[in-house]
mmCIF file as Biopython writes it, N, C-alpha, C and O atoms, coordinates in Angstrom:
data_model
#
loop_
_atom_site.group_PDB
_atom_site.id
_atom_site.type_symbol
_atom_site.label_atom_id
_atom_site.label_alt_id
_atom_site.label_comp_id
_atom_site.label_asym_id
_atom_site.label_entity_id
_atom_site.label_seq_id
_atom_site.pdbx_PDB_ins_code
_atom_site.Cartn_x
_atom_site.Cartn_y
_atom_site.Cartn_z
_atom_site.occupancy
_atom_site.B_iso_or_equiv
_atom_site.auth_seq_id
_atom_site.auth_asym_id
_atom_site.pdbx_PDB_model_num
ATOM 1   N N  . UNK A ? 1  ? -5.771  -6.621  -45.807 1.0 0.0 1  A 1 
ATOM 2   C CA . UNK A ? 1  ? -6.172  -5.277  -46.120 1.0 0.0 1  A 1 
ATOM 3   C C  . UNK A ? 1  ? -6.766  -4.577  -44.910 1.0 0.0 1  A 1 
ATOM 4   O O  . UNK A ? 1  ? -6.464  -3.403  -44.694 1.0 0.0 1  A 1 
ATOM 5   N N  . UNK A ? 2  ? -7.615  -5.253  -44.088 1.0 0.0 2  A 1 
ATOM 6   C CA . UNK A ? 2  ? -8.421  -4.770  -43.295 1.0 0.0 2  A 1 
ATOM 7   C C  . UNK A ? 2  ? -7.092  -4.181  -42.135 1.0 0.0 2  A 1 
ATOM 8   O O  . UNK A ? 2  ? -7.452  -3.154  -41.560 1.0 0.0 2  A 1 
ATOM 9   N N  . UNK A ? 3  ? -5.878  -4.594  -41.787 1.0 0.0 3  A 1 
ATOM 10  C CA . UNK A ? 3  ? -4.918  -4.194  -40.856 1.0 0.0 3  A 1 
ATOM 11  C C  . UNK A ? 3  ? -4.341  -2.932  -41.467 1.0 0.0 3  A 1 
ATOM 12  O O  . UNK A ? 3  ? -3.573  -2.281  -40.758 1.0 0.0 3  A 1 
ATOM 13  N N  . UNK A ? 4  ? -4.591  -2.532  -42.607 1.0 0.0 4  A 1 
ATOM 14  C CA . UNK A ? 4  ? -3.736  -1.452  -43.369 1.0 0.0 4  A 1 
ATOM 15  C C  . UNK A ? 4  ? -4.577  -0.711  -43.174 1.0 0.0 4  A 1 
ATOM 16  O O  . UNK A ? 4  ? -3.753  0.126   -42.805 1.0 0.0 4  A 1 
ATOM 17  N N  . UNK A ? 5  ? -5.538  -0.176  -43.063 1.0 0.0 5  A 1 
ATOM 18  C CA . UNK A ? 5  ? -6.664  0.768   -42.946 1.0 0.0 5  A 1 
ATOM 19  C C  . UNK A ? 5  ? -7.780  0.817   -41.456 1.0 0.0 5  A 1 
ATOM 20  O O  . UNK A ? 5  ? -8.408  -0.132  -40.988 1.0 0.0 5  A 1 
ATOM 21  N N  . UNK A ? 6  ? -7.754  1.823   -41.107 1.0 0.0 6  A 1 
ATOM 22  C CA . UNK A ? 6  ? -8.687  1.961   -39.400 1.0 0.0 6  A 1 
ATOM 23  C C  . UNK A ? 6  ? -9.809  1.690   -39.877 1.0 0.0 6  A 1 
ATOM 24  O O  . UNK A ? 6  ? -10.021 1.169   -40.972 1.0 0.0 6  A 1 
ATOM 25  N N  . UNK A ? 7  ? -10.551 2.009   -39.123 1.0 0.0 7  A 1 
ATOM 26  C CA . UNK A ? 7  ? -11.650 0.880   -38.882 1.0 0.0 7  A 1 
ATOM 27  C C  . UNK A ? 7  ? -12.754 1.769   -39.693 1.0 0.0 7  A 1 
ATOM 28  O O  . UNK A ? 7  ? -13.758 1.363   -40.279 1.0 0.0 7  A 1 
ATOM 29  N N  . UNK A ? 8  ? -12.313 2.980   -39.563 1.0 0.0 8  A 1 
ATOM 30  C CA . UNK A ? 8  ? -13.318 3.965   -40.555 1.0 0.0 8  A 1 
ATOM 31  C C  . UNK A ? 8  ? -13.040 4.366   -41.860 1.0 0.0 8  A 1 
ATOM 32  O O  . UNK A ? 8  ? -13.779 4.973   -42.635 1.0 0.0 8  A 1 
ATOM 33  N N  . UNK A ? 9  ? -11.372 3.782   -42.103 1.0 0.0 9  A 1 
ATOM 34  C CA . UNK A ? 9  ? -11.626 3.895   -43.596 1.0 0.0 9  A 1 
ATOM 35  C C  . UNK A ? 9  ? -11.823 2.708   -44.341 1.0 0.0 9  A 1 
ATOM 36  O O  . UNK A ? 9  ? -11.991 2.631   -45.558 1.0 0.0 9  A 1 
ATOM 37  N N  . UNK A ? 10 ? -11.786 1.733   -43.463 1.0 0.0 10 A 1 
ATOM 38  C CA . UNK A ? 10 ? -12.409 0.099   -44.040 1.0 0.0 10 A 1 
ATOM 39  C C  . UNK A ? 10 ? -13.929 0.406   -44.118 1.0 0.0 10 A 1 
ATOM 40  O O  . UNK A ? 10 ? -14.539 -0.008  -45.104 1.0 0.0 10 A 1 
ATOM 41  N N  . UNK A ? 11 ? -14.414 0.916   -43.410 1.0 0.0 11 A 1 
ATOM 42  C CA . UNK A ? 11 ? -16.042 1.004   -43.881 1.0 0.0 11 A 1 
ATOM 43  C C  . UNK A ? 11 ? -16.428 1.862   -44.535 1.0 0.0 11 A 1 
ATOM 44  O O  . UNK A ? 11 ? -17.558 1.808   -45.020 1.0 0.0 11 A 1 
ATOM 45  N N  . UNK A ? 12 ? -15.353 3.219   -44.803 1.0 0.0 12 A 1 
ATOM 46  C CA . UNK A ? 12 ? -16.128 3.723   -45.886 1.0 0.0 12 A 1 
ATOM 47  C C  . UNK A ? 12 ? -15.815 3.059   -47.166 1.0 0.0 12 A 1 
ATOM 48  O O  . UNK A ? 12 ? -16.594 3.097   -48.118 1.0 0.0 12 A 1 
ATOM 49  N N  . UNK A ? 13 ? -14.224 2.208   -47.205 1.0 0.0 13 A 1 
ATOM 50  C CA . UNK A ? 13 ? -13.877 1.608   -48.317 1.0 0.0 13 A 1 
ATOM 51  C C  . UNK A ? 13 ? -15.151 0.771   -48.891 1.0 0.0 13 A 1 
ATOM 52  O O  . UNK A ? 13 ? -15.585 0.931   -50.032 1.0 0.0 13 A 1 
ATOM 53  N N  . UNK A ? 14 ? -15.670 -0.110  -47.980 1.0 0.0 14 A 1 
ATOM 54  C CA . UNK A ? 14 ? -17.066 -0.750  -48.200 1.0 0.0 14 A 1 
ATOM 55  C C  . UNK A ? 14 ? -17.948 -0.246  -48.858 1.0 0.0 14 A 1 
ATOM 56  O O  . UNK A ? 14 ? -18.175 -0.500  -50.041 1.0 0.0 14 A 1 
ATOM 57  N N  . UNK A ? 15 ? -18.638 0.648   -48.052 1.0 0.0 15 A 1 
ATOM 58  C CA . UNK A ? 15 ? -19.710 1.402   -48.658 1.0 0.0 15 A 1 
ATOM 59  C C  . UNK A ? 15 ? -19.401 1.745   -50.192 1.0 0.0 15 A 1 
ATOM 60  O O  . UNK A ? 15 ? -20.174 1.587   -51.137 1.0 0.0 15 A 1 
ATOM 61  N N  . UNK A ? 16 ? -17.994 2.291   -50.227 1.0 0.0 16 A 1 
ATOM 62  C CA . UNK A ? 16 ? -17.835 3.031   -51.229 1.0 0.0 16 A 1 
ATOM 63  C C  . UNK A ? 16 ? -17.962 2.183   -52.599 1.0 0.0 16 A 1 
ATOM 64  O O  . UNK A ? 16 ? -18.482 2.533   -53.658 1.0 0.0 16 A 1 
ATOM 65  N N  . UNK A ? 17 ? -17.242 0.790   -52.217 1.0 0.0 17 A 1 
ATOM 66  C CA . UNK A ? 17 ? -17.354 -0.267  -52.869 1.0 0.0 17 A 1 
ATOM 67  C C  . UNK A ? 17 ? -18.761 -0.544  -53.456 1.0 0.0 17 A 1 
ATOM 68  O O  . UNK A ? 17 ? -18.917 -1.222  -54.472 1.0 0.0 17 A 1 
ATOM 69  N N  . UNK A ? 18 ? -19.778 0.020   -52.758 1.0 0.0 18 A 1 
ATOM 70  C CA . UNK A ? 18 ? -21.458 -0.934  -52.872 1.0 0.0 18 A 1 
ATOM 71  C C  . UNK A ? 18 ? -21.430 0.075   -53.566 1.0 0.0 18 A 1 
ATOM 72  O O  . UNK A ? 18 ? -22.155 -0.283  -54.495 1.0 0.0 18 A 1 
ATOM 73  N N  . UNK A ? 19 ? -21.046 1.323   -53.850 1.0 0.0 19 A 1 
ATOM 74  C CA . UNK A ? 19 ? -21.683 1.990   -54.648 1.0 0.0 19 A 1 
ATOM 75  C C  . UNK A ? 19 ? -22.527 3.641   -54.023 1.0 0.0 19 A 1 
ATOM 76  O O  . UNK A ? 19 ? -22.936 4.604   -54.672 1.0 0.0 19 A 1 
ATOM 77  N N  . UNK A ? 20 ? -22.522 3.452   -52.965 1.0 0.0 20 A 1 
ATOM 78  C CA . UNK A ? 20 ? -22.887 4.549   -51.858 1.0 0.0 20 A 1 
ATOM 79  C C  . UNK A ? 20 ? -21.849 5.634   -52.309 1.0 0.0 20 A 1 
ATOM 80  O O  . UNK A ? 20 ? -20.631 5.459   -52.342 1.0 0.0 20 A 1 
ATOM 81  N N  . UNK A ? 21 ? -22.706 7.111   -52.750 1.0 0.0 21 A 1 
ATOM 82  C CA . UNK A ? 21 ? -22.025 8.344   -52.525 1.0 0.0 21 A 1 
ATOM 83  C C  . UNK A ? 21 ? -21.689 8.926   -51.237 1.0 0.0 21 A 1 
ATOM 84  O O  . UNK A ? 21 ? -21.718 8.391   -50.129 1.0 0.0 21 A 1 
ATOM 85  N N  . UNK A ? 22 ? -21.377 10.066  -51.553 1.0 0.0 22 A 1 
ATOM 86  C CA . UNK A ? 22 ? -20.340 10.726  -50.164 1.0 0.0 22 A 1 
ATOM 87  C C  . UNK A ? 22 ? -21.432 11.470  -49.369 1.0 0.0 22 A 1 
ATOM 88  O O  . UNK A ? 22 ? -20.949 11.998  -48.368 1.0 0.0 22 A 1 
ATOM 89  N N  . UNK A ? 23 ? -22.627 11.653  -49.496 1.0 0.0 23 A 1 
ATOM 90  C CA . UNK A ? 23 ? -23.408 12.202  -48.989 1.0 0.0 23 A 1 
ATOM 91  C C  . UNK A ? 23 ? -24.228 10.993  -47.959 1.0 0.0 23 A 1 
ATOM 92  O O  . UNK A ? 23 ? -24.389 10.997  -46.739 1.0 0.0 23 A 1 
ATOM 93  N N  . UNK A ? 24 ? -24.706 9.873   -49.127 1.0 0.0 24 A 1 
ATOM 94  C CA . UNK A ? 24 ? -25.325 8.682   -48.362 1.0 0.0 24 A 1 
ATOM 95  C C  . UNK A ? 24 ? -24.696 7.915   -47.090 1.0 0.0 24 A 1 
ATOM 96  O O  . UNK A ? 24 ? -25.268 7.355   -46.155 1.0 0.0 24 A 1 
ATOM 97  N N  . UNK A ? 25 ? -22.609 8.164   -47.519 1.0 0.0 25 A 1 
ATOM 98  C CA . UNK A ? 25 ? -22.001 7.822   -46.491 1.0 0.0 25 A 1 
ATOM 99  C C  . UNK A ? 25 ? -21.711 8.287   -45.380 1.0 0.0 25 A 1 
ATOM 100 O O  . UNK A ? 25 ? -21.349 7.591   -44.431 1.0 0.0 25 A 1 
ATOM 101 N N  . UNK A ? 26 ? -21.903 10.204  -45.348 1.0 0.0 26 A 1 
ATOM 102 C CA . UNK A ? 26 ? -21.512 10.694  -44.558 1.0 0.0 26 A 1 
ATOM 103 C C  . UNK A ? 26 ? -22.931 10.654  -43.396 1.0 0.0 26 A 1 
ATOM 104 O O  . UNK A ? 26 ? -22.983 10.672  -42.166 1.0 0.0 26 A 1 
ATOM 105 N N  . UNK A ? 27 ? -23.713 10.609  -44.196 1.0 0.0 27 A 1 
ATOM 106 C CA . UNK A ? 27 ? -25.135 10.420  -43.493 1.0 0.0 27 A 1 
ATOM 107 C C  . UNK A ? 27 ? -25.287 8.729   -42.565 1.0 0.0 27 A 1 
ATOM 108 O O  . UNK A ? 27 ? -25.699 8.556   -41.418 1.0 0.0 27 A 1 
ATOM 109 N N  . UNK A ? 28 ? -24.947 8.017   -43.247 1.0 0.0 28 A 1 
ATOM 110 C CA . UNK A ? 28 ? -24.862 6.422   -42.625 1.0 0.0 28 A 1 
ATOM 111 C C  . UNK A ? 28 ? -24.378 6.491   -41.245 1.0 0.0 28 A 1 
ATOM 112 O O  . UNK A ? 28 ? -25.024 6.364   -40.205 1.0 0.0 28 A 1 
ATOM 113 N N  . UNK A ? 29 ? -22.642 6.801   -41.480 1.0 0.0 29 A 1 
ATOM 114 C CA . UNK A ? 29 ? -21.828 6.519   -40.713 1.0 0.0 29 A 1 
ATOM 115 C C  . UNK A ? 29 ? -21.688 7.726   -39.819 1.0 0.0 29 A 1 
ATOM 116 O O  . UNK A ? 29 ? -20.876 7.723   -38.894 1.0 0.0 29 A 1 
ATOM 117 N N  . UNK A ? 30 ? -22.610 8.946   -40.128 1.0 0.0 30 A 1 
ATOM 118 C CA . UNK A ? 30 ? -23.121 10.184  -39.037 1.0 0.0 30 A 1 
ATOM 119 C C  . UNK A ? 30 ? -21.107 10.799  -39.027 1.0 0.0 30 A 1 
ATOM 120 O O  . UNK A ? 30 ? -20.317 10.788  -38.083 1.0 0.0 30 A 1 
ATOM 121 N N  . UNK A ? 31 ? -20.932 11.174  -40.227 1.0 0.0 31 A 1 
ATOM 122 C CA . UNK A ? 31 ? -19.522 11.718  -40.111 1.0 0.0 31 A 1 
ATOM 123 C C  . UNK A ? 31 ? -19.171 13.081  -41.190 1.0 0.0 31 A 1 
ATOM 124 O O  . UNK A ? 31 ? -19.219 13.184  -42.416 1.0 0.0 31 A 1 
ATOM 125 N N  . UNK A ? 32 ? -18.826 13.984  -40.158 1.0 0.0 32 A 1 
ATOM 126 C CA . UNK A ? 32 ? -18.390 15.146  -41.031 1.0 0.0 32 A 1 
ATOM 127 C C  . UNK A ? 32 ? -17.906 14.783  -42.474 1.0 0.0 32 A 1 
ATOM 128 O O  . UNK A ? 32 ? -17.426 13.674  -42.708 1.0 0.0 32 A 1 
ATOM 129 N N  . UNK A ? 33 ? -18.091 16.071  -43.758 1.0 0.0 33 A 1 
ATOM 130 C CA . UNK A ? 33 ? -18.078 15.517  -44.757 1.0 0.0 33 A 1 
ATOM 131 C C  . UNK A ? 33 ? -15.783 16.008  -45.226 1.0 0.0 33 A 1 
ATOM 132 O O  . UNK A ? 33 ? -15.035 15.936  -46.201 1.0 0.0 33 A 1 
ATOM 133 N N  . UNK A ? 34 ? -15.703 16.426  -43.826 1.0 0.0 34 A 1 
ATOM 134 C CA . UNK A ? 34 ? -14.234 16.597  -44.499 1.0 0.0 34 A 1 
ATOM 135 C C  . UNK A ? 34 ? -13.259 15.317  -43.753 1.0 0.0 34 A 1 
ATOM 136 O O  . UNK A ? 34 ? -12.112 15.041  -44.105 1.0 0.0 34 A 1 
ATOM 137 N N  . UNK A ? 35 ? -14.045 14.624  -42.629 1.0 0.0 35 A 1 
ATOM 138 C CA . UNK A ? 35 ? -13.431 14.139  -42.388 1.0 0.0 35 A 1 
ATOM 139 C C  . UNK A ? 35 ? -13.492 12.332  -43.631 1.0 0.0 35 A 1 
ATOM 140 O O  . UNK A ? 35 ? -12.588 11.497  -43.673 1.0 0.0 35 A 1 
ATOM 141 N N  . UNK A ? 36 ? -14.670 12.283  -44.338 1.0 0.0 36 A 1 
ATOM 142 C CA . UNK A ? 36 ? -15.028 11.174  -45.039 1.0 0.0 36 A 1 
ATOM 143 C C  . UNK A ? 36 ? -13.762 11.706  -46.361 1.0 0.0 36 A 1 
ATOM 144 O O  . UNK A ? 36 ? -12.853 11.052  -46.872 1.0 0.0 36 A 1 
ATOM 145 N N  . UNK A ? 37 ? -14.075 12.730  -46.523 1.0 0.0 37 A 1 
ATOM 146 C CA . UNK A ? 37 ? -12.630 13.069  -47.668 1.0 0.0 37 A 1 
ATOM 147 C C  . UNK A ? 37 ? -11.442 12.831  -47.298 1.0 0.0 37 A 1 
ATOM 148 O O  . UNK A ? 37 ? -10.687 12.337  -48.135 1.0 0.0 37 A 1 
ATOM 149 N N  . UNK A ? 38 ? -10.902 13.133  -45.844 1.0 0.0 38 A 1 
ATOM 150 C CA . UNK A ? 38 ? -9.342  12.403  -45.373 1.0 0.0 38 A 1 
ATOM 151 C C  . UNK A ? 38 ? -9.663  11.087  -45.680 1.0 0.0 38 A 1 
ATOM 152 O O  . UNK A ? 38 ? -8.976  10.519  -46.529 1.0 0.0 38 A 1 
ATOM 153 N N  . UNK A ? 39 ? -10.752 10.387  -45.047 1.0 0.0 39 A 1 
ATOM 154 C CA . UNK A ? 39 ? -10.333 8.835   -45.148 1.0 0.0 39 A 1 
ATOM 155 C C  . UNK A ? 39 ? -10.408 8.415   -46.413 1.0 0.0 39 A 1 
ATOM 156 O O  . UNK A ? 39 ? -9.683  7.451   -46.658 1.0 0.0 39 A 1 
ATOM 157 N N  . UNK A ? 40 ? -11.127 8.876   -47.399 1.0 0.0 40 A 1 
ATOM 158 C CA . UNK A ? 40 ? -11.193 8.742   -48.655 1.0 0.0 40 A 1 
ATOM 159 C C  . UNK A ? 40 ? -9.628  8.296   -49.379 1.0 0.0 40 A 1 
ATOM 160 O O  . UNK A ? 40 ? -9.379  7.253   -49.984 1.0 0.0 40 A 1 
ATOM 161 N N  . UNK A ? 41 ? -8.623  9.544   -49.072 1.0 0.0 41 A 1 
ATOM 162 C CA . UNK A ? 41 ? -8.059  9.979   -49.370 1.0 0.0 41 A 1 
ATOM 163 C C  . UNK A ? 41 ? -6.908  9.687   -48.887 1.0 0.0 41 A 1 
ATOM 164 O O  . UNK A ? 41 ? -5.850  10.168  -49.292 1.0 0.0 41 A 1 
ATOM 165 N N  . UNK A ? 42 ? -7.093  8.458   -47.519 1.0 0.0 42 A 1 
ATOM 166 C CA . UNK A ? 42 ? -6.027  8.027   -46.683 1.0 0.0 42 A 1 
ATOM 167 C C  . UNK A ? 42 ? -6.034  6.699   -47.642 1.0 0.0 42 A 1 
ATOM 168 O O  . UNK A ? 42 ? -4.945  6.293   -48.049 1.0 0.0 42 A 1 
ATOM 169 N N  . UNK A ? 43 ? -7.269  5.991   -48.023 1.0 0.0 43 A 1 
ATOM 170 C CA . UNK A ? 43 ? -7.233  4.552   -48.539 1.0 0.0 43 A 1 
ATOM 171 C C  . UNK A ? 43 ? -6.827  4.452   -49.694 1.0 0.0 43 A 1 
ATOM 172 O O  . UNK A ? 43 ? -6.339  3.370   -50.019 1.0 0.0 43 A 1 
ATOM 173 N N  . UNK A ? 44 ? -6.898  5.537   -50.678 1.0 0.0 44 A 1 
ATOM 174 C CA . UNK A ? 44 ? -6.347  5.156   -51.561 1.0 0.0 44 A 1 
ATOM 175 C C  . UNK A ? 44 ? -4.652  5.618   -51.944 1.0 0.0 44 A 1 
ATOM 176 O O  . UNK A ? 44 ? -4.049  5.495   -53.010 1.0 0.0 44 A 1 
ATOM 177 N N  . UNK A ? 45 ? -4.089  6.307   -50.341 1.0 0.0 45 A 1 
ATOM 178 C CA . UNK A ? 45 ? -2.682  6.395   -50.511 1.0 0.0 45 A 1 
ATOM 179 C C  . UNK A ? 45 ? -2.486  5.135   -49.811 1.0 0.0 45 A 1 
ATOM 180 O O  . UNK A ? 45 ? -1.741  4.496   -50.554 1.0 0.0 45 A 1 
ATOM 181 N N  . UNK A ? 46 ? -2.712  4.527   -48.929 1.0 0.0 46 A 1 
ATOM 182 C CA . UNK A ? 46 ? -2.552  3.006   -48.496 1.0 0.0 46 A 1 
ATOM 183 C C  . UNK A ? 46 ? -2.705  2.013   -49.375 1.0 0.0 46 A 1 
ATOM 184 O O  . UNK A ? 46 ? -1.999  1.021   -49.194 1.0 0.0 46 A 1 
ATOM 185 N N  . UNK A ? 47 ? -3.488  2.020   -50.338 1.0 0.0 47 A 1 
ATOM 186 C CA . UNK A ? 47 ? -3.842  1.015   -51.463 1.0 0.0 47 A 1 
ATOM 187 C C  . UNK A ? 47 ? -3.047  1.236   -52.666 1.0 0.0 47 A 1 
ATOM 188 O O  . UNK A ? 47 ? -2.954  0.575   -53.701 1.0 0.0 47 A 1 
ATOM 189 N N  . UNK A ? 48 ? -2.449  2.415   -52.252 1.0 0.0 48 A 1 
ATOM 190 C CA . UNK A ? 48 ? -1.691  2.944   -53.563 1.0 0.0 48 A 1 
ATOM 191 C C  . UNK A ? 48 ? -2.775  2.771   -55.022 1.0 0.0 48 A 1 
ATOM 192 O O  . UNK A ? 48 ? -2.151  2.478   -56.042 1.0 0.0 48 A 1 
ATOM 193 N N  . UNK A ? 49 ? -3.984  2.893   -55.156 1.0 0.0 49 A 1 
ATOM 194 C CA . UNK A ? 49 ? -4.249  3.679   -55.970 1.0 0.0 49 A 1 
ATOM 195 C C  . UNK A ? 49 ? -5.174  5.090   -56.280 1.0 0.0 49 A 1 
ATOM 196 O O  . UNK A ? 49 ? -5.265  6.107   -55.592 1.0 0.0 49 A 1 
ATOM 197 N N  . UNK A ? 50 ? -5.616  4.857   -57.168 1.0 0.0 50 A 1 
ATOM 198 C CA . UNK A ? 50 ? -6.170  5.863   -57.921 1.0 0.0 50 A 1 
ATOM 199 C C  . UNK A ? 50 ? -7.223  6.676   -57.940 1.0 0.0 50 A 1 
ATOM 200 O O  . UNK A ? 50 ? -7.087  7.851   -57.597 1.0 0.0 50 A 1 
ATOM 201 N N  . UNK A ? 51 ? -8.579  6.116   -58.393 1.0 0.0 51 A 1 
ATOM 202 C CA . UNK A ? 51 ? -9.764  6.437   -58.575 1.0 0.0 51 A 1 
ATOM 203 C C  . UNK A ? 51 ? -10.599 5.548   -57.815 1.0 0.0 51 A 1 
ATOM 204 O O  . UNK A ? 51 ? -10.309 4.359   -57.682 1.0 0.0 51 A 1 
ATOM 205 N N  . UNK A ? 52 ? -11.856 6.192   -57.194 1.0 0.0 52 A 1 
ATOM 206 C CA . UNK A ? 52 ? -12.913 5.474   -56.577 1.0 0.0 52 A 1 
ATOM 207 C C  . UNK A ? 52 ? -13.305 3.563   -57.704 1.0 0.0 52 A 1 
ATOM 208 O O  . UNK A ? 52 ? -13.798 2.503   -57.318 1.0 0.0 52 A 1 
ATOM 209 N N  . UNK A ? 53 ? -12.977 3.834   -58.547 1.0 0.0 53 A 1 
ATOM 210 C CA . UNK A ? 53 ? -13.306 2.683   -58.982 1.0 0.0 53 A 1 
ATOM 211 C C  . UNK A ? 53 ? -12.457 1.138   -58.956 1.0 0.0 53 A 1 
ATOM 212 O O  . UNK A ? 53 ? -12.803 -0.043  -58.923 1.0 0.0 53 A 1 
ATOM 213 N N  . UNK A ? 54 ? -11.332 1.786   -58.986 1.0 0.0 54 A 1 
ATOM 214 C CA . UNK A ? 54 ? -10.062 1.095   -58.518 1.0 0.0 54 A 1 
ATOM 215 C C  . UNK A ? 54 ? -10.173 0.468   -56.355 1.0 0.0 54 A 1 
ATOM 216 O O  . UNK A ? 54 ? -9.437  -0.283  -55.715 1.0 0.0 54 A 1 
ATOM 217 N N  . UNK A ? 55 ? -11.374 1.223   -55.963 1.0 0.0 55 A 1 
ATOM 218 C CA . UNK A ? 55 ? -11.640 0.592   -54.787 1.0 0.0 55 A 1 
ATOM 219 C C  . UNK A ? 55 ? -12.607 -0.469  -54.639 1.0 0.0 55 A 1 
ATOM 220 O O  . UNK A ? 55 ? -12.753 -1.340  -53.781 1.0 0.0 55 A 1 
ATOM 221 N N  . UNK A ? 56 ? -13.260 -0.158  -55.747 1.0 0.0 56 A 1 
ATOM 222 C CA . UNK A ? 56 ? -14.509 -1.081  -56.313 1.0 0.0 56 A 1 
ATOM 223 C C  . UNK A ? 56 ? -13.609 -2.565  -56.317 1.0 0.0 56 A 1 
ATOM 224 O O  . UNK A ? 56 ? -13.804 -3.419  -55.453 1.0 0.0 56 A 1 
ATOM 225 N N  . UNK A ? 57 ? -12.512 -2.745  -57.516 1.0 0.0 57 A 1 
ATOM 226 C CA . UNK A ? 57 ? -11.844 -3.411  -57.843 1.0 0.0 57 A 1 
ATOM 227 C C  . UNK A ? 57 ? -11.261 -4.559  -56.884 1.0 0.0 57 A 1 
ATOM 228 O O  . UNK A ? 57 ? -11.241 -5.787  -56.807 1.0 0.0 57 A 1 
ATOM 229 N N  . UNK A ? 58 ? -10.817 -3.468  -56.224 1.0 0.0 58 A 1 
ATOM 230 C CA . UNK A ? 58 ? -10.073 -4.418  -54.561 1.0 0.0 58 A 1 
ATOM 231 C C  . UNK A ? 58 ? -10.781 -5.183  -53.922 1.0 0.0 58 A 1 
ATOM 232 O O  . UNK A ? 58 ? -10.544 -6.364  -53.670 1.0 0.0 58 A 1 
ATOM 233 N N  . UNK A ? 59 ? -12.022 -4.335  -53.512 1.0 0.0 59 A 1 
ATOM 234 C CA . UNK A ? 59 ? -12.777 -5.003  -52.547 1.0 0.0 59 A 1 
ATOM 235 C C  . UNK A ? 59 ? -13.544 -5.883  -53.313 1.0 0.0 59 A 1 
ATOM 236 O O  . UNK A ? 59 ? -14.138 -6.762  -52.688 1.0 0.0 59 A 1 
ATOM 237 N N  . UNK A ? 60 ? -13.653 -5.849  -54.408 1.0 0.0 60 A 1 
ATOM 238 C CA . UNK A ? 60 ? -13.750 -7.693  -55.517 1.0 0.0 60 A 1 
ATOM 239 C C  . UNK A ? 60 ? -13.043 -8.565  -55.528 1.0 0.0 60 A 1 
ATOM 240 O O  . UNK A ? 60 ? -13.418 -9.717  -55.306 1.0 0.0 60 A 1 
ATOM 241 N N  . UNK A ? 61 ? -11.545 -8.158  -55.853 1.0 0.0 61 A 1 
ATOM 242 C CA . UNK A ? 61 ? -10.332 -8.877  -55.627 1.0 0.0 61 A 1 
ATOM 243 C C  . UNK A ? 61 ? -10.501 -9.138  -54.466 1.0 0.0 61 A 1 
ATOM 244 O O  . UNK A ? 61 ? -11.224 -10.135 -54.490 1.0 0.0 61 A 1 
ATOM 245 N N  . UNK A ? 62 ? -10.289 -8.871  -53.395 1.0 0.0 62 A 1 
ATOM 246 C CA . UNK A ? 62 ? -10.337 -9.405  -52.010 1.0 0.0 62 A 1 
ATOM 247 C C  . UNK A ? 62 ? -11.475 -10.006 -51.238 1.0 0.0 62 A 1 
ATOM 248 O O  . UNK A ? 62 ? -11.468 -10.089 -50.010 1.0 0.0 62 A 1 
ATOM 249 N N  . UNK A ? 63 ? -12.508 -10.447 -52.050 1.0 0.0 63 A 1 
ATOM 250 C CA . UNK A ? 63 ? -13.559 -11.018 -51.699 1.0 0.0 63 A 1 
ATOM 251 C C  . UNK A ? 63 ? -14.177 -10.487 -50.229 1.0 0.0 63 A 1 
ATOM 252 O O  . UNK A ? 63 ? -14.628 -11.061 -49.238 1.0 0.0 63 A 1 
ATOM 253 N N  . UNK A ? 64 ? -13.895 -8.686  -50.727 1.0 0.0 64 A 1 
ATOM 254 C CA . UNK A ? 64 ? -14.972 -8.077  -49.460 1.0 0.0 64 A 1 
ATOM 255 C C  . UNK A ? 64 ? -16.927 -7.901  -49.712 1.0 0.0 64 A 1 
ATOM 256 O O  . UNK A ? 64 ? -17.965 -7.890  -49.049 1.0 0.0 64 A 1 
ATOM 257 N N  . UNK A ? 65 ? -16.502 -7.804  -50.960 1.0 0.0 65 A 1 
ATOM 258 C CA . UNK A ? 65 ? -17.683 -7.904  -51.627 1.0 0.0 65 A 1 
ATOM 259 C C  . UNK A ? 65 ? -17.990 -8.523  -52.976 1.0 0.0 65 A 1 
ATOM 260 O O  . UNK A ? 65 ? -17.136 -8.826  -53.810 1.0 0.0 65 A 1 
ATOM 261 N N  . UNK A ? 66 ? -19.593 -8.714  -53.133 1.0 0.0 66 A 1 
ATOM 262 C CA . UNK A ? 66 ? -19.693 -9.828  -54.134 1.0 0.0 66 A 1 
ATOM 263 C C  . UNK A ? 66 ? -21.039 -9.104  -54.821 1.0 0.0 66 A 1 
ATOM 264 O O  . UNK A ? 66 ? -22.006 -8.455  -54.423 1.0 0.0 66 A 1 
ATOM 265 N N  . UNK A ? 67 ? -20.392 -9.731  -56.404 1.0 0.0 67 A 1 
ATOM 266 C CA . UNK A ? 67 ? -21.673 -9.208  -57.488 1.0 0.0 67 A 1 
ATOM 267 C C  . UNK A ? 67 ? -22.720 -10.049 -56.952 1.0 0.0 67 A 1 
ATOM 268 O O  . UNK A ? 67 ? -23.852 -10.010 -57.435 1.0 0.0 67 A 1 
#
């Protein structure tokens, strides 16, 4: 997964994963808030899916992150 996605939409995929909004992220990672919406918006046409929660999902499935 991590080769399918740059290096900034793997970490917002992360964050996004923990649960971090778009404000907390854009603030973290010190990044315009239109550019956090492309990458948003790049990962889940690369992941081919859907909804922010469906990123949650992955990065469970893929043991990026853990309950």
């Amino acid at each position: 997964m991590k080769n399918e996605l740059s290096d900034l939409e793997y970490d917002i995929m992360l964050l996004l994963a923990t649960g971090m909004d778009a404000r907390a992220i854009t603030d973290y990672l010190n990044i315009n808030y239109k550019i956090y919406i492309k990458a948003k918006n790049n990962i889940l046409k690369k992941l081919k899916i859907k909804t922010r929660n469906q990123i949650l999902f992955t990065a469970l499935e893929n043991e990026l992150i853990k309950l």
